[in-house]
DOZA-577494 format. One record per residue (C-alpha): x, y, z; residue in one letter; residue number from 1. Coordinates in pm, 1 decimal, decimal comma, padded with zeros to 6 digits. Layout:
<atoms>
c1	c2	c3	r	k
X	Y	Z	a	NUM $
...
</atoms>
This chain:
<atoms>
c1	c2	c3	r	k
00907,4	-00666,0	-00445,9	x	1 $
00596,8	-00502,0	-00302,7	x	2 $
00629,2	-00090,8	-00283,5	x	3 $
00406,0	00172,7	-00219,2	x	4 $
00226,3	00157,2	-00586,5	x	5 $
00122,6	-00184,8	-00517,5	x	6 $
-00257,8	-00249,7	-00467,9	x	7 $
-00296,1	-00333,1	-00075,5	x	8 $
-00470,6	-00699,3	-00058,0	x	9 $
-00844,6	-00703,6	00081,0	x	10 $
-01030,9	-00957,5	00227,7	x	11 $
-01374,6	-00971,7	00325,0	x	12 $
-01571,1	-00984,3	00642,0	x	13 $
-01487,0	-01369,7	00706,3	x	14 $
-01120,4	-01300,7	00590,6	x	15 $
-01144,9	-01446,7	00250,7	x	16 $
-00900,0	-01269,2	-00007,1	x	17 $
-01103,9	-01066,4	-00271,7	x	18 $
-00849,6	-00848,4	-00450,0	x	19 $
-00490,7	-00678,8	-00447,5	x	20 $
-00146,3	-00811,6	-00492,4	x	21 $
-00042,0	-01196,8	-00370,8	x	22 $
00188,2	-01422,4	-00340,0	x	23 $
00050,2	-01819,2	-00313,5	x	24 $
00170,1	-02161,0	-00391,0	x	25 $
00516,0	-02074,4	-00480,3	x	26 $
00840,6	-02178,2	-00390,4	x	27 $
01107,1	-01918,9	-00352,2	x	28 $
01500,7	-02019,0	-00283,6	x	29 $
01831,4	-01949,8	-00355,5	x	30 $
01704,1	-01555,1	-00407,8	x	31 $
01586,0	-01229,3	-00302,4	x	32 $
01358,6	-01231,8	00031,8	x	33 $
00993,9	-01084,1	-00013,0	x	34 $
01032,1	-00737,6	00004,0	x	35 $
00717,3	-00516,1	00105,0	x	36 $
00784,5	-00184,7	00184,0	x	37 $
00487,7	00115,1	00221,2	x	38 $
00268,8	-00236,2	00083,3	x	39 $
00078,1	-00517,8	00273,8	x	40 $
00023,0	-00831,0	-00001,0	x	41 $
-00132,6	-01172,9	00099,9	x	42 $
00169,4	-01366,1	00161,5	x	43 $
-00040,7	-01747,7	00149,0	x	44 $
00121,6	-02108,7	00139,0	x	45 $
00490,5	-02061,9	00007,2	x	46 $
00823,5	-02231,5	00090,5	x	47 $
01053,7	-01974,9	00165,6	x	48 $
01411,7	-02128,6	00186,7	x	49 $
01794,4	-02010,0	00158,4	x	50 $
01756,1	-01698,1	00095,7	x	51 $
02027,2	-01447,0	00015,8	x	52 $
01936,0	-01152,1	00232,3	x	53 $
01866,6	-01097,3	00617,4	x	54 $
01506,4	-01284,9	00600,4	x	55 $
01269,6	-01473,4	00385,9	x	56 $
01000,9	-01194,4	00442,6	x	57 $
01078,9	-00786,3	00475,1	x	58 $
00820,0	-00607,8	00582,7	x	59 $
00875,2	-00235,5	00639,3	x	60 $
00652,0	00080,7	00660,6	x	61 $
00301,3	-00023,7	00610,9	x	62 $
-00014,9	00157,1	00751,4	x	63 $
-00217,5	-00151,8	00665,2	x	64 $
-00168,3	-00505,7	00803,1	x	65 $
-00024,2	-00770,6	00673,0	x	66 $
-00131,4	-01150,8	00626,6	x	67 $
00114,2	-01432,7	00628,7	x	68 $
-00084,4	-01757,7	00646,5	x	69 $
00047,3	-02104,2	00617,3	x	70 $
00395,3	-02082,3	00491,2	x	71 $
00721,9	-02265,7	00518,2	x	72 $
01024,1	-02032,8	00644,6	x	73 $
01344,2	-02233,3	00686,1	x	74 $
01680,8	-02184,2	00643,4	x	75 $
01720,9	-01793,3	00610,7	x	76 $
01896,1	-01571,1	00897,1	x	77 $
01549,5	-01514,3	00984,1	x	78 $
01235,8	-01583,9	00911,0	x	79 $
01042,6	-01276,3	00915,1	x	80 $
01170,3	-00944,7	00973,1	x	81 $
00906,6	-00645,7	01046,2	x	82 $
00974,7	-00268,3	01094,4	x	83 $
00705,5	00002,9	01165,2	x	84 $
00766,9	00328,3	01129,2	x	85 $
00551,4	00513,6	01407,0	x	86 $
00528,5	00913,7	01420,8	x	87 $
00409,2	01062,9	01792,1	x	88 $
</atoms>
């Protein structure tokens, strides 16, 4: 889980990562979704699979963008589910 006292990734001018919170390489099944609410990590090269909530990524509230490069979403009730809150 990724919440509002999580360090925002940041990337440099070519889009490289440099620093903040990330999630790379793994493998995440039978579990909780990514959950990233008032955050944006680097989401980078995961299998995402049978998850037991709505979607294998939940992304909710940010001001900054997110990155989701390269990963495997499959059998979830969705694969990525994104909500922005906008005030007018």
């Amino acid at each position: 889980m990724f919440v509002d006292t999580s360090q925002d990734a940041s990337f440099d001018r070519d889009g490289n990562y440099v620093d903040g919170c990330i999630i790379k390489n793994c493998i995440i099944e039978y579990g909780k979704d990514i959950w990233c609410e008032y955050s944006s990590p680097f989401i980078s090269s995961n299998l995402i699979r049978k998850t037991l909530d709505y979607s294998g990524i939940h992304y909710r509230f940010s001001s900054s963008p997110i990155k989701i490069v390269g990963n495997i979403i499959e059998d979830n009730s969705s694969a990525i589910y994104m909500f922005r809150k906008i005030l007018v």
